[in-house]
mmJSON file of the N, C-alpha and C atoms, coordinates in Angstrom:
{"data_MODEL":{"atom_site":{
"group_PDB":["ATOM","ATOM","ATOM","ATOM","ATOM","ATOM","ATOM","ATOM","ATOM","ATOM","ATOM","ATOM","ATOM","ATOM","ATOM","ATOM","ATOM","ATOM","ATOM","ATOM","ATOM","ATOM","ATOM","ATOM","ATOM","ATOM","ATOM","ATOM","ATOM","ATOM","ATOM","ATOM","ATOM","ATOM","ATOM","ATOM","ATOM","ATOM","ATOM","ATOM","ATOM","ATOM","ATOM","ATOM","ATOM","ATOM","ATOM","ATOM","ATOM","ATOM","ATOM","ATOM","ATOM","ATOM","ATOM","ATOM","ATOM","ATOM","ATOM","ATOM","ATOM","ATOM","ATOM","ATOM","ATOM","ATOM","ATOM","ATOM","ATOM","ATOM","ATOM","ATOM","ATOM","ATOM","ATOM","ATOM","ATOM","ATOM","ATOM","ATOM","ATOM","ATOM","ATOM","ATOM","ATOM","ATOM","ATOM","ATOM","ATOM","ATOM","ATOM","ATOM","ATOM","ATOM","ATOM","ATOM","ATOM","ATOM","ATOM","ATOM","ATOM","ATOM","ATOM","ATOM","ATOM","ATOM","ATOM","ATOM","ATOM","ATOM","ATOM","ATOM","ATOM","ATOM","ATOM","ATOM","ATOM","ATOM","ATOM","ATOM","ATOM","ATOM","ATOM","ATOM","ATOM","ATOM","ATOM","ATOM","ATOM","ATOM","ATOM","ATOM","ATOM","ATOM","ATOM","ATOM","ATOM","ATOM","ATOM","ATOM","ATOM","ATOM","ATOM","ATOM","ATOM","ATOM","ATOM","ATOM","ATOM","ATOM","ATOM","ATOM","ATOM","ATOM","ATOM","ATOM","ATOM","ATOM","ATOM","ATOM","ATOM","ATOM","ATOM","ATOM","ATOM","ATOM","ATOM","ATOM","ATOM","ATOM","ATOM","ATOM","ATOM","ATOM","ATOM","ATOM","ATOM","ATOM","ATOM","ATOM","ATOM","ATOM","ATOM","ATOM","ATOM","ATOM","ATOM","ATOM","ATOM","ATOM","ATOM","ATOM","ATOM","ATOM","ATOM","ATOM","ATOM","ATOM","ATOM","ATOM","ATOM","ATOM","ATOM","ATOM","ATOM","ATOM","ATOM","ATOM","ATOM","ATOM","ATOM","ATOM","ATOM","ATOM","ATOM","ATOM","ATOM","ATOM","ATOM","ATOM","ATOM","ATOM"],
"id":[1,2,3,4,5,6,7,8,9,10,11,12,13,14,15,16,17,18,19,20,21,22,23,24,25,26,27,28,29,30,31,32,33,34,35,36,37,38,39,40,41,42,43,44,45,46,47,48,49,50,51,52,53,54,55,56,57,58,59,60,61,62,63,64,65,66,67,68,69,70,71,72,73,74,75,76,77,78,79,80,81,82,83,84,85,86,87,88,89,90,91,92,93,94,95,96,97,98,99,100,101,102,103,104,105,106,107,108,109,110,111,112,113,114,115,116,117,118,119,120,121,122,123,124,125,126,127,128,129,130,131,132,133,134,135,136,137,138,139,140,141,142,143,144,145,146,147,148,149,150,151,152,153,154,155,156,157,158,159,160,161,162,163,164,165,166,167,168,169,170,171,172,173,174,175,176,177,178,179,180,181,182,183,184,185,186,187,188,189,190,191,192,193,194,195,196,197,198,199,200,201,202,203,204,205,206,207,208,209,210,211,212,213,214,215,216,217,218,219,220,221,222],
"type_symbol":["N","C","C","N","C","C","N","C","C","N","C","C","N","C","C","N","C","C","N","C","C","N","C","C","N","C","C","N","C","C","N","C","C","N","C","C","N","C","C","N","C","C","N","C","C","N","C","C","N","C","C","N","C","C","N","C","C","N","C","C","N","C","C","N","C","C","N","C","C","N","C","C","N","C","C","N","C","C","N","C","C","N","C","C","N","C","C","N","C","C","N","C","C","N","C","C","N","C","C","N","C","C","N","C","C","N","C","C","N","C","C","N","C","C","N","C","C","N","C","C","N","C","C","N","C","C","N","C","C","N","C","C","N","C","C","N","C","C","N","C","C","N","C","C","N","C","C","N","C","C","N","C","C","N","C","C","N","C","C","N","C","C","N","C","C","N","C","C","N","C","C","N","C","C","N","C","C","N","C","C","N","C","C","N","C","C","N","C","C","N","C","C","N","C","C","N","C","C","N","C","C","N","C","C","N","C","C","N","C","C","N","C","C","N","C","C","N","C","C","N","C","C"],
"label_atom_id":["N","CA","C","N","CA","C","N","CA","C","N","CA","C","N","CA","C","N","CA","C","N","CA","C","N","CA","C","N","CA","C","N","CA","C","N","CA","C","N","CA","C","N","CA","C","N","CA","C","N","CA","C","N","CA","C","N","CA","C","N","CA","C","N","CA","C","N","CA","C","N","CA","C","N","CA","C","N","CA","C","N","CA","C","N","CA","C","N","CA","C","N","CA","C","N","CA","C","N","CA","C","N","CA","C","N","CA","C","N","CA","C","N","CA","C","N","CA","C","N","CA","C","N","CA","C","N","CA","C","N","CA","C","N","CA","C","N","CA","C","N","CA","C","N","CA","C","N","CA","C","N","CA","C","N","CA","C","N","CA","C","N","CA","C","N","CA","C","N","CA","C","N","CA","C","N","CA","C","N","CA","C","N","CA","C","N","CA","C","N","CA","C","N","CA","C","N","CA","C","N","CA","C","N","CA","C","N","CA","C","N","CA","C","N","CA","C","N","CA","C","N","CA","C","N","CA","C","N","CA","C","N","CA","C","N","CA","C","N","CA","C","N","CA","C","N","CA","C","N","CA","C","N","CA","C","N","CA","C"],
"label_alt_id":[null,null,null,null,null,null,null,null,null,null,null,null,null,null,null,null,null,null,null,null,null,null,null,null,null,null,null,null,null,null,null,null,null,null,null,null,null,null,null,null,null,null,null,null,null,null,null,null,null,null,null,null,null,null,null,null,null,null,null,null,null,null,null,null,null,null,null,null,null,null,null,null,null,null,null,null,null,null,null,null,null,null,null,null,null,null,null,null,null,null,null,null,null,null,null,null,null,null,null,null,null,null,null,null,null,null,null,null,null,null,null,null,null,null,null,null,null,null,null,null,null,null,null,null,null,null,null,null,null,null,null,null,null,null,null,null,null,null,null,null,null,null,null,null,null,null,null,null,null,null,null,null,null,null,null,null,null,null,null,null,null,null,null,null,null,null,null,null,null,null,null,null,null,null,null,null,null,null,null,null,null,null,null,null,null,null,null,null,null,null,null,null,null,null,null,null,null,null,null,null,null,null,null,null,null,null,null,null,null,null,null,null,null,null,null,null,null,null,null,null,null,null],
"label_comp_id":["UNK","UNK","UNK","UNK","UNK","UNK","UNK","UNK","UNK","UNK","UNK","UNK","UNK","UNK","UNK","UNK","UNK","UNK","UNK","UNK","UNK","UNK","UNK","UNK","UNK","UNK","UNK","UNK","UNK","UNK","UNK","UNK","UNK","UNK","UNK","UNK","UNK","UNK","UNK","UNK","UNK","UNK","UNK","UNK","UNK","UNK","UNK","UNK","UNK","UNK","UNK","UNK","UNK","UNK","UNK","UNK","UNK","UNK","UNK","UNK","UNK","UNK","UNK","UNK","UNK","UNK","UNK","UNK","UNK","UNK","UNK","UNK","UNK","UNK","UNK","UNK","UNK","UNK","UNK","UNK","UNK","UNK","UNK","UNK","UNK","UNK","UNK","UNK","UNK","UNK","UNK","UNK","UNK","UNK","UNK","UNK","UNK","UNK","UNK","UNK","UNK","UNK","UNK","UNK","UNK","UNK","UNK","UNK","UNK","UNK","UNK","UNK","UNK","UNK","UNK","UNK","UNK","UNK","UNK","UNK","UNK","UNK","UNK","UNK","UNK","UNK","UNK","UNK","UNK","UNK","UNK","UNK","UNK","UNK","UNK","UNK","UNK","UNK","UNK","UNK","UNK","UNK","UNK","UNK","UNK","UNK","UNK","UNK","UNK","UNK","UNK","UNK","UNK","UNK","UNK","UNK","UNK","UNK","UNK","UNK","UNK","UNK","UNK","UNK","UNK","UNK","UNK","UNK","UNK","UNK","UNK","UNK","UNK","UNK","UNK","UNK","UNK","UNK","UNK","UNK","UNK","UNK","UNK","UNK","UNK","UNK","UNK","UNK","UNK","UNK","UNK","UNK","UNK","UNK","UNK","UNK","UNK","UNK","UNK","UNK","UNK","UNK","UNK","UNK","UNK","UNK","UNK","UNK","UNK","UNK","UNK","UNK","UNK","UNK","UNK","UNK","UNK","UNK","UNK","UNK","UNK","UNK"],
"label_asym_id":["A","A","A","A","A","A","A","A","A","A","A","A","A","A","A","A","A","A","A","A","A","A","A","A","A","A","A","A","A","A","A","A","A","A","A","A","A","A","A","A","A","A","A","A","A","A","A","A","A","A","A","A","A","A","A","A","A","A","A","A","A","A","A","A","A","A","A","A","A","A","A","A","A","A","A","A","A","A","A","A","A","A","A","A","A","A","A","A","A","A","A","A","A","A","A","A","A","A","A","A","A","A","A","A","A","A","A","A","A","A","A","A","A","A","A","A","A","A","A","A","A","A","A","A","A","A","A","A","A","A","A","A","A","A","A","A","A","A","A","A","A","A","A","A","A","A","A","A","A","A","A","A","A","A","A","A","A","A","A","A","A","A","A","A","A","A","A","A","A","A","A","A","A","A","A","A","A","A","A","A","A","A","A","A","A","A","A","A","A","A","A","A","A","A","A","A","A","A","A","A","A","A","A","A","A","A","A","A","A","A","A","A","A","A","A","A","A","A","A","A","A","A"],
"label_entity_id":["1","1","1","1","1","1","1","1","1","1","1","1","1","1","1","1","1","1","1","1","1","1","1","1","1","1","1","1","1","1","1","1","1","1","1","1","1","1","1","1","1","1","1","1","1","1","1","1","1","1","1","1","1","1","1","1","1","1","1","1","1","1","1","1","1","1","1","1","1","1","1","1","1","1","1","1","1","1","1","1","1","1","1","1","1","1","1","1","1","1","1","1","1","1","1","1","1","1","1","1","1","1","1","1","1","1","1","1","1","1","1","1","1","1","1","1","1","1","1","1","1","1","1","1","1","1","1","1","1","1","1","1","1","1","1","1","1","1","1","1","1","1","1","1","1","1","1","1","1","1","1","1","1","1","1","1","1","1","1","1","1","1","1","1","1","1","1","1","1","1","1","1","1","1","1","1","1","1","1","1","1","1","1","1","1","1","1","1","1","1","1","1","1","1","1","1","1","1","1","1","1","1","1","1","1","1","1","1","1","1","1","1","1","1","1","1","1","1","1","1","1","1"],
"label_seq_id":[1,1,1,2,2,2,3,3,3,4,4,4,5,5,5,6,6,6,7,7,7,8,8,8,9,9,9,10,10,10,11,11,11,12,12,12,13,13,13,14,14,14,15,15,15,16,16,16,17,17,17,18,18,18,19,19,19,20,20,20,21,21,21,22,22,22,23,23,23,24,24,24,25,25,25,26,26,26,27,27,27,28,28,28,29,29,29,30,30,30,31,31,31,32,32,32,33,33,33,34,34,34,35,35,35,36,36,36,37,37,37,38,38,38,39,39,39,40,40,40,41,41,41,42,42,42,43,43,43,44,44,44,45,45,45,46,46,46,47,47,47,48,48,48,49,49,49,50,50,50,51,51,51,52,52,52,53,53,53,54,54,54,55,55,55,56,56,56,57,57,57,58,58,58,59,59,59,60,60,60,61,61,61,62,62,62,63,63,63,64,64,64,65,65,65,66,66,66,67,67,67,68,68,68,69,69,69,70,70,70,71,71,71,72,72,72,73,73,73,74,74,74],
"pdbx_PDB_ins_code":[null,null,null,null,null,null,null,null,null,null,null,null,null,null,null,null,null,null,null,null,null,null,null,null,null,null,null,null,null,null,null,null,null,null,null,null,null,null,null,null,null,null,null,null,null,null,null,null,null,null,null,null,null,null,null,null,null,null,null,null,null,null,null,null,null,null,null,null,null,null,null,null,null,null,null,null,null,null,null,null,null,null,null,null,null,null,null,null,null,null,null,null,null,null,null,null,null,null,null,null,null,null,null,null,null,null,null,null,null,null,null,null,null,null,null,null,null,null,null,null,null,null,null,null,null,null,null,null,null,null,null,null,null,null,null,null,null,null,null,null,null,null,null,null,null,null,null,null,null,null,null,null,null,null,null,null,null,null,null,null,null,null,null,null,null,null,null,null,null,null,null,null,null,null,null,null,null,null,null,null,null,null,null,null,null,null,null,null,null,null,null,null,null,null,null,null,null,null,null,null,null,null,null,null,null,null,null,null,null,null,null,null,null,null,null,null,null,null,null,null,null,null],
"Cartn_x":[0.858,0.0,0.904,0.651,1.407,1.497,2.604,2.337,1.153,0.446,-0.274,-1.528,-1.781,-2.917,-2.967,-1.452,-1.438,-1.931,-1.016,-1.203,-2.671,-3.222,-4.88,-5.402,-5.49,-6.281,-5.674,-4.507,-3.952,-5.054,-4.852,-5.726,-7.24,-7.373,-8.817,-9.27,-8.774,-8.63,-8.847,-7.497,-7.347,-8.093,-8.96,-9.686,-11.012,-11.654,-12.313,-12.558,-11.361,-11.472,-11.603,-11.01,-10.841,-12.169,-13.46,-14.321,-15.205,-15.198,-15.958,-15.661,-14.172,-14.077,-14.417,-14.156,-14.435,-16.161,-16.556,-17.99,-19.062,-19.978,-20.605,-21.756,-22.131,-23.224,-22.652,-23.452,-23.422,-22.85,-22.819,-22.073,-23.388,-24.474,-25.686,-26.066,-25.779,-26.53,-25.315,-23.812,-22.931,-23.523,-23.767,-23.675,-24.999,-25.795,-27.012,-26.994,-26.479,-26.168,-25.129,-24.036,-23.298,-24.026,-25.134,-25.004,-26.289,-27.326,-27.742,-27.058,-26.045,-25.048,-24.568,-24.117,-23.976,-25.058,-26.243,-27.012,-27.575,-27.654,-27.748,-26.538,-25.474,-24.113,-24.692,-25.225,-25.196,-26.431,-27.459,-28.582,-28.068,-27.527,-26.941,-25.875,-25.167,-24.21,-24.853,-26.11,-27.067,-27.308,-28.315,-28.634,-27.696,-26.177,-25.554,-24.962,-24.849,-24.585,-25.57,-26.821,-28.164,-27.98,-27.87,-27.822,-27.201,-25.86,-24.242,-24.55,-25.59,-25.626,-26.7,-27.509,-28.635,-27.86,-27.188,-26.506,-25.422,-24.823,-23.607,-24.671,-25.645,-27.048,-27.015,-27.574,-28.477,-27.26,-25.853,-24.804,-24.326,-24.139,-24.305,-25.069,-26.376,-27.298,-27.427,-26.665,-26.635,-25.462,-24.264,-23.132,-23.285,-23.498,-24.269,-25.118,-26.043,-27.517,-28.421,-28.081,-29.15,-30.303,-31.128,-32.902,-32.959,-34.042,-34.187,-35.024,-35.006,-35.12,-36.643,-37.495,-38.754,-39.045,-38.03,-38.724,-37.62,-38.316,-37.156,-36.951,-35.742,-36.3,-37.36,-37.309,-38.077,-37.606],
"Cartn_y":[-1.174,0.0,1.237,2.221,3.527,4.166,5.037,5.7,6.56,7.414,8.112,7.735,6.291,5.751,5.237,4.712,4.527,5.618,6.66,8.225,8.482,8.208,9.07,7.835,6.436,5.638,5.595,6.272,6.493,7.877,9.13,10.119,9.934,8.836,8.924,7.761,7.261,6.4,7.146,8.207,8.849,10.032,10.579,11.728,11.148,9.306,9.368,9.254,8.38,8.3,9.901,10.656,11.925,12.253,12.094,12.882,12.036,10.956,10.07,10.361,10.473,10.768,12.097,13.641,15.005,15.299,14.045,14.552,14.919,15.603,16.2,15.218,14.217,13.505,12.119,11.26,9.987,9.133,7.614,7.068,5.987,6.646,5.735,6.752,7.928,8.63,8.762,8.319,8.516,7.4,6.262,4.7,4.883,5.892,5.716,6.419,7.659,8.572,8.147,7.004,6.401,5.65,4.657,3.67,4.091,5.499,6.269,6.661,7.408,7.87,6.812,5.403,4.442,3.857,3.728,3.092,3.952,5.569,6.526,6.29,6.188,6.183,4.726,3.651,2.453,2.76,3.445,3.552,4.299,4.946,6.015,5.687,4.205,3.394,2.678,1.68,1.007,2.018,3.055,3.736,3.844,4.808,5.343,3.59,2.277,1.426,0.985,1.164,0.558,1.346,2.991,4.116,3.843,3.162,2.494,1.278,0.812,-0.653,-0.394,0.409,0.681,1.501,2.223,3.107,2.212,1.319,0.568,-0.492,-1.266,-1.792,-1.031,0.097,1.032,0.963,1.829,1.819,0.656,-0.468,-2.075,-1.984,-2.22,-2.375,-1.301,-0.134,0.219,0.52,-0.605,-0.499,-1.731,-3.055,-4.302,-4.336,-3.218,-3.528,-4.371,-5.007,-6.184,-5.82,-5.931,-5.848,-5.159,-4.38,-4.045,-4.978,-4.925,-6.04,-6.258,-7.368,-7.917,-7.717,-7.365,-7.737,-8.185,-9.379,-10.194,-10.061,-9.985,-10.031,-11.074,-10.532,-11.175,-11.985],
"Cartn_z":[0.0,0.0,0.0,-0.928,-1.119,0.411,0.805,1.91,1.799,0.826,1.611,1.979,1.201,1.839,3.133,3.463,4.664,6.03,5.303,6.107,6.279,4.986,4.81,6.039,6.374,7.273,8.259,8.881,10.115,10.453,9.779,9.964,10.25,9.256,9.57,10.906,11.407,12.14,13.369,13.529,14.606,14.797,13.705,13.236,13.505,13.596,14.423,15.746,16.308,17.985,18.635,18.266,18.478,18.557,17.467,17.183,18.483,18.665,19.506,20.722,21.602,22.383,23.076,22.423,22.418,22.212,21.473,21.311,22.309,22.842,23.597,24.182,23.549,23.111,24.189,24.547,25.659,24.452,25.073,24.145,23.341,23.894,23.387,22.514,22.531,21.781,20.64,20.589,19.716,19.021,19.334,18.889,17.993,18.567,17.599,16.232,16.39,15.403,14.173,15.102,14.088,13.098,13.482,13.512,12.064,12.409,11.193,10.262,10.496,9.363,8.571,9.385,8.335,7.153,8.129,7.373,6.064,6.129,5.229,4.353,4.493,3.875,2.833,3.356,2.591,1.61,1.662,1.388,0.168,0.49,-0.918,-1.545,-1.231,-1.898,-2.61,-2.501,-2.907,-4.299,-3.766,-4.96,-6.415,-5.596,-6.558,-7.499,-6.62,-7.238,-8.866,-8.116,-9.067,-10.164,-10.273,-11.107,-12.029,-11.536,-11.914,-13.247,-12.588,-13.159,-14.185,-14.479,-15.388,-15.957,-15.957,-17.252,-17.474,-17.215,-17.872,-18.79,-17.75,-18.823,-20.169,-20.316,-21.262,-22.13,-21.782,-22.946,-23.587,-23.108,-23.393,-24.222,-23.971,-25.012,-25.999,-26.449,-27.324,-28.14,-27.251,-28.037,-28.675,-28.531,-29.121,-29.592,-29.422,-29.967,-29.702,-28.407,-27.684,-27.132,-27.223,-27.0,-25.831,-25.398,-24.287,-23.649,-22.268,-20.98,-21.44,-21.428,-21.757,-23.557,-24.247,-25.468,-26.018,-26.937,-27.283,-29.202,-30.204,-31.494,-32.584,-33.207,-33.93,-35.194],
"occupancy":[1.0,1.0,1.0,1.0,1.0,1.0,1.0,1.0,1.0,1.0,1.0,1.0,1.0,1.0,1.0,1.0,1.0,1.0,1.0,1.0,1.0,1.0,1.0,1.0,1.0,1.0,1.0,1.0,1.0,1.0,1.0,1.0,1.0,1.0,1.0,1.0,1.0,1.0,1.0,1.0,1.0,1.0,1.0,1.0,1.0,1.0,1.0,1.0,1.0,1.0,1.0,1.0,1.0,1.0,1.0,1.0,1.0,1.0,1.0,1.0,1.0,1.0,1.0,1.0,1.0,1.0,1.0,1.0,1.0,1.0,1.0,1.0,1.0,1.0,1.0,1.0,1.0,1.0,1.0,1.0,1.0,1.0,1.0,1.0,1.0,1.0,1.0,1.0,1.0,1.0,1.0,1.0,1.0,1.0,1.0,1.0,1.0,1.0,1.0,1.0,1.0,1.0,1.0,1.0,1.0,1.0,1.0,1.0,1.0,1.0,1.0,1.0,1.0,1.0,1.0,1.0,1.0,1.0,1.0,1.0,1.0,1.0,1.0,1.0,1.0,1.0,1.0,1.0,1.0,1.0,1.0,1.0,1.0,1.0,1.0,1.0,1.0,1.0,1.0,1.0,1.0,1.0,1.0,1.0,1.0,1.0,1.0,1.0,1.0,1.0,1.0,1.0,1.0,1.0,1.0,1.0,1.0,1.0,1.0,1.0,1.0,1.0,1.0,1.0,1.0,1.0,1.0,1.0,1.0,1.0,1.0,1.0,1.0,1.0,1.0,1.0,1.0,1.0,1.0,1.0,1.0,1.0,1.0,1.0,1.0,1.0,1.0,1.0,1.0,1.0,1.0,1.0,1.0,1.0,1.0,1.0,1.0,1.0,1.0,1.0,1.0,1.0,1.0,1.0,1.0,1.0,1.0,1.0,1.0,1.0,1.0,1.0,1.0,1.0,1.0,1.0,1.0,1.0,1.0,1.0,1.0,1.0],
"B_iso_or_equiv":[0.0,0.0,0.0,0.0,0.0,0.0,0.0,0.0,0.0,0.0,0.0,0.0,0.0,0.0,0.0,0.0,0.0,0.0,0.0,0.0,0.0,0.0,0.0,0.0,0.0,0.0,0.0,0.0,0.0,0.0,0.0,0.0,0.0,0.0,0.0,0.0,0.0,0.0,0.0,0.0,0.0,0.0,0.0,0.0,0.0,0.0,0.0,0.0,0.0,0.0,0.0,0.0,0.0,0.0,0.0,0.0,0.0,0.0,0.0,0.0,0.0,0.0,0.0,0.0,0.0,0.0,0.0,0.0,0.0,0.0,0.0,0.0,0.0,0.0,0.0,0.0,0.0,0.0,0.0,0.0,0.0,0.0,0.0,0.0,0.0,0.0,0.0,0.0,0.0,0.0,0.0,0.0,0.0,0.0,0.0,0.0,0.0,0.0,0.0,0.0,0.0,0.0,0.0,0.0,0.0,0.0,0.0,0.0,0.0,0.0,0.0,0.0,0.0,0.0,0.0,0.0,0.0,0.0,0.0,0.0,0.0,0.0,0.0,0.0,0.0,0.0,0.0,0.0,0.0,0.0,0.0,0.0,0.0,0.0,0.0,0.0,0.0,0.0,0.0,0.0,0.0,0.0,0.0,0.0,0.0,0.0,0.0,0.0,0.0,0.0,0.0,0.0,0.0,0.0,0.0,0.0,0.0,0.0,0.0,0.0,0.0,0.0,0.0,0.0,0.0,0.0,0.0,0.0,0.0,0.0,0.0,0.0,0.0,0.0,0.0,0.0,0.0,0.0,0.0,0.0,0.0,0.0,0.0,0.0,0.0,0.0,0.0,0.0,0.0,0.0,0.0,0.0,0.0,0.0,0.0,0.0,0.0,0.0,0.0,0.0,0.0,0.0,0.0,0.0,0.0,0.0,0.0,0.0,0.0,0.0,0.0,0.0,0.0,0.0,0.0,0.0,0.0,0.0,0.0,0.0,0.0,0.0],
"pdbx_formal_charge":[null,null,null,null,null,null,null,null,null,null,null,null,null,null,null,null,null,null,null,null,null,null,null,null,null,null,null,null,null,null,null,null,null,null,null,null,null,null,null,null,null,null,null,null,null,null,null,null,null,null,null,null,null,null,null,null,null,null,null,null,null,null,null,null,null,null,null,null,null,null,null,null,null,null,null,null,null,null,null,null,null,null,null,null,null,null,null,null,null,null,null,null,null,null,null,null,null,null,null,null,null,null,null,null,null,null,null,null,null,null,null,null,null,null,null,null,null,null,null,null,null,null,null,null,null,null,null,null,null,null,null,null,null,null,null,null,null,null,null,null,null,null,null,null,null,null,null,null,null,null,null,null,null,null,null,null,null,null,null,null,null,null,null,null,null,null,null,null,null,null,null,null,null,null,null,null,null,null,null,null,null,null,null,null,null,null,null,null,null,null,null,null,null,null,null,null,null,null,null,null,null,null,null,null,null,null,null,null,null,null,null,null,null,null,null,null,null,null,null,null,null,null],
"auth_seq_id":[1,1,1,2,2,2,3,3,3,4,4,4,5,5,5,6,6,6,7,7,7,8,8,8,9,9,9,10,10,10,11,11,11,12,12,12,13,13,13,14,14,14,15,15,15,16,16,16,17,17,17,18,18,18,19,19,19,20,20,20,21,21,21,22,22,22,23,23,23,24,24,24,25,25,25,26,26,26,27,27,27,28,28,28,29,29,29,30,30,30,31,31,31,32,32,32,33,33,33,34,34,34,35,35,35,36,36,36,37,37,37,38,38,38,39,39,39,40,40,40,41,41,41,42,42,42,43,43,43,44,44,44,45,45,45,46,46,46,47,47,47,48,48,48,49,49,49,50,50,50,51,51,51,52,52,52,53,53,53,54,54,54,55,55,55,56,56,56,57,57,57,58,58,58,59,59,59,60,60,60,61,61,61,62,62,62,63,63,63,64,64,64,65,65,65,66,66,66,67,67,67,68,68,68,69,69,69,70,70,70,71,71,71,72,72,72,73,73,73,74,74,74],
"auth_comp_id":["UNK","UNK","UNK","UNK","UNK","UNK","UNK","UNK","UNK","UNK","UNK","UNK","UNK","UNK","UNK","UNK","UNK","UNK","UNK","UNK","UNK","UNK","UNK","UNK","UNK","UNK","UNK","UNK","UNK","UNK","UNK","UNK","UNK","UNK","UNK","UNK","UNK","UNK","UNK","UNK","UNK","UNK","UNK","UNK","UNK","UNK","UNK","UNK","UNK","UNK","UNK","UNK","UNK","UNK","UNK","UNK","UNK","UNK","UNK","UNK","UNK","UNK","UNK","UNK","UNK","UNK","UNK","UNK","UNK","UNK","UNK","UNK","UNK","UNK","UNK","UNK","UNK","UNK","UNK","UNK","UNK","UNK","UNK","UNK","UNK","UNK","UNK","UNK","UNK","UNK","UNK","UNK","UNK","UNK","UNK","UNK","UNK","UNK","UNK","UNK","UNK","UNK","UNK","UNK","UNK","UNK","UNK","UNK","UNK","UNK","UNK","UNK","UNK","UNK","UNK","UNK","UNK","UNK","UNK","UNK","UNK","UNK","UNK","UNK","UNK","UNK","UNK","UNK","UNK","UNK","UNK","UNK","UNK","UNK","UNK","UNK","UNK","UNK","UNK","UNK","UNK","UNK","UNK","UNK","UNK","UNK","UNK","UNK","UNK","UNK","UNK","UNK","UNK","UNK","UNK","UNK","UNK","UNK","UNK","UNK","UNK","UNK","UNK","UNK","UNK","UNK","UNK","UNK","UNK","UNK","UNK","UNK","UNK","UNK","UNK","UNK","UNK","UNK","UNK","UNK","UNK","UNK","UNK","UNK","UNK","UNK","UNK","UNK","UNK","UNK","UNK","UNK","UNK","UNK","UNK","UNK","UNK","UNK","UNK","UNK","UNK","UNK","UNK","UNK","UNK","UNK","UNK","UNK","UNK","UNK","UNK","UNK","UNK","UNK","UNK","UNK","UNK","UNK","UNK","UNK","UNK","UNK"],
"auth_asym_id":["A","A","A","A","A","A","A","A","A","A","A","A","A","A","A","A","A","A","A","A","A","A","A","A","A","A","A","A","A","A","A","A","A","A","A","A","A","A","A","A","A","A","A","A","A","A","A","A","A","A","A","A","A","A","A","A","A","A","A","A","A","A","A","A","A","A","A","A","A","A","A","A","A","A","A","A","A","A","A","A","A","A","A","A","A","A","A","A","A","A","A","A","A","A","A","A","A","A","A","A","A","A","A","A","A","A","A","A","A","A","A","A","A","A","A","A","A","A","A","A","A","A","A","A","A","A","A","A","A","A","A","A","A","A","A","A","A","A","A","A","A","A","A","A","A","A","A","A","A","A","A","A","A","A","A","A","A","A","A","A","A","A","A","A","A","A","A","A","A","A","A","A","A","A","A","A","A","A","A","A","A","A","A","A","A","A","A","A","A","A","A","A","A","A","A","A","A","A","A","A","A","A","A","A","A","A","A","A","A","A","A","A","A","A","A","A","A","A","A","A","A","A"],
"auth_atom_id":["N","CA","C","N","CA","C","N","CA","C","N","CA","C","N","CA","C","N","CA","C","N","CA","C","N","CA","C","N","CA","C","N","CA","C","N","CA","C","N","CA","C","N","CA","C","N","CA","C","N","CA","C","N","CA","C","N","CA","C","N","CA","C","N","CA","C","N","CA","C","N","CA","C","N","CA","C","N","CA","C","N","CA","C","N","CA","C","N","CA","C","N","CA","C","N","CA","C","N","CA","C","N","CA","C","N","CA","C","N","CA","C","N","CA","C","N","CA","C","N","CA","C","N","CA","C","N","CA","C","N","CA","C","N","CA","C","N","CA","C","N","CA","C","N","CA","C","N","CA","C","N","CA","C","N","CA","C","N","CA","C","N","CA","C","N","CA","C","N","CA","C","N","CA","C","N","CA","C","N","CA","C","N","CA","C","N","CA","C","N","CA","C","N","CA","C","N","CA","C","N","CA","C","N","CA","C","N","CA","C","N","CA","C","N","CA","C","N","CA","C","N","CA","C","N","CA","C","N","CA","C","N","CA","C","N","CA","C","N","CA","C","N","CA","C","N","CA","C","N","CA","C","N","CA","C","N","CA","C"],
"pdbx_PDB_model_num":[1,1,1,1,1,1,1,1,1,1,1,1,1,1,1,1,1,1,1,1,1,1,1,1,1,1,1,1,1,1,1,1,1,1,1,1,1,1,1,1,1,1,1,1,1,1,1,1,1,1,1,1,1,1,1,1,1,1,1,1,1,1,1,1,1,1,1,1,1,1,1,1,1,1,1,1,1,1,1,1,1,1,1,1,1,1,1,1,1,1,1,1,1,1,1,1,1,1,1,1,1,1,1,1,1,1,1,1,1,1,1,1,1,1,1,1,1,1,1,1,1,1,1,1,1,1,1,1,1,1,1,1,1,1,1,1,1,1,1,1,1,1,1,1,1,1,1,1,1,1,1,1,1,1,1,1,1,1,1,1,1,1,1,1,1,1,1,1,1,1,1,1,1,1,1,1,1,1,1,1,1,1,1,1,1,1,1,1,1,1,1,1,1,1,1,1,1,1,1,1,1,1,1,1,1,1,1,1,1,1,1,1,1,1,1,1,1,1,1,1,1,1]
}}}
């Protein structure tokens, strides 16, 4: 692994204990807020994935010229 990736997940590593420890908030109320932000974070990974996969679909099928999904040639 290049150093600065190393550097960038040391930072962020330590950029979160930092934020967890200093934070103002209980540790039930950190654990919950995390635990939203992730599931928002995946929700909008999901999406931007699907978005991903229907436009690589669509250009496929019009760099081959293969049918669109439910109709078949004739």
């Amino acid at each position: 692994m290049p150093p600065f990736w190393k550097g960038f997940l040391a930072g962020l590593l330590v950029g979160a204990v930092a934020a967890l420890l200093l934070s103002p908030g209980t540790g039930e109320e950190n654990r919950a807020l995390l635990r939203q932000r992730l599931q928002e974070a995946q929700e909008a990974a999901r999406k931007a994935a699907r978005e991903q996969e229907e436009a690589l679909r669509a250009r496929y099928r019009h760099i081959v010229g293969a049918p669109t999904e439910g109709r078949e040639e004739a």
